[in-house]
C-alpha positions in Angstrom: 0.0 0.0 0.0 1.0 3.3 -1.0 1.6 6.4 1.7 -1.3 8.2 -0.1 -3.4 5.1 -0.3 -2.6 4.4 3.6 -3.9 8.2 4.2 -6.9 7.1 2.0 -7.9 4.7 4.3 -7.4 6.8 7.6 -9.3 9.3 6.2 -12.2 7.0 5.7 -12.4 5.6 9.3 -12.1 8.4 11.0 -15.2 9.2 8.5 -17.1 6.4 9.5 -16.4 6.8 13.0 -17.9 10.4 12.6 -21.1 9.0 11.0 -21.4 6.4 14.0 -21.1 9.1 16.4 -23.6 11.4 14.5 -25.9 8.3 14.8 -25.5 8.3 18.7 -26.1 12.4 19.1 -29.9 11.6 17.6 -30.7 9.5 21.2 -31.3 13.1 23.2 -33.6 14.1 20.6 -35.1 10.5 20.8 -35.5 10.0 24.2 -37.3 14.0 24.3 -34.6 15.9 26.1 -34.2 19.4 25.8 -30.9 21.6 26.0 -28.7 23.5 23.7 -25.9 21.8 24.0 -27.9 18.6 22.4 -28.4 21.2 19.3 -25.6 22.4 19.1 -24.2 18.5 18.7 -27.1 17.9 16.3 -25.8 20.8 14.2 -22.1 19.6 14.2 -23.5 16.3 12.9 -25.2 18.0 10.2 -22.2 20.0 9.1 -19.7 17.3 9.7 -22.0 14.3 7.3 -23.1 17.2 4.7 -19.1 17.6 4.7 -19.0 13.7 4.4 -21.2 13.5 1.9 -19.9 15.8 -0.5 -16.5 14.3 0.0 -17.7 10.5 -0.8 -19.9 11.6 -3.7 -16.5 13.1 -5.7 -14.5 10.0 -4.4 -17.2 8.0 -6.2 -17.0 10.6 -9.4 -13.6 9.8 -9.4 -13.0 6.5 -9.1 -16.2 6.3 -12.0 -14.4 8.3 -14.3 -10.6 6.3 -13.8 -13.0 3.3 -14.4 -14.3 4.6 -17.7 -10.6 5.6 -19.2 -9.1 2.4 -17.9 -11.9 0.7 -19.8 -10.8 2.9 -23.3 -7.5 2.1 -23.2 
């Protein structure tokens, strides 16, 4: 494995760990408690899987388009 391959991969876990965590901050809102700081966490998730989202969506666009001029040559 390459070194940029190697940060690849770190990248992604700490990614996923972020998305498992984002999943835990909707239990306040769940179980009916109140308090800014639980909004405040809600919005970081936002942010943080919009960020996410974005970042996996070009990775995919990417990988698509090496796919499609691997396939022409």
């Amino acid at each position: 494995m390459s070194k940029e391959q190697k940060e690849e991969s770190k990248i992604r876990r700490i990614e996923d760990v972020f998305i498992i965590i984002s999943i835990f901050s909707l239990w306040p809102v769940i179980l009916g408690w109140q308090g800014i700081l639980y909004q405040a966490i809600l919005y970081g998730a936002l942010i943080g899987l919009l960020i996410i989202f974005v970042r996996r969506v070009r990775r995919f666009k990417q990988a698509r388009t090496e796919m499609e001029n691997d396939q022409d040559v």
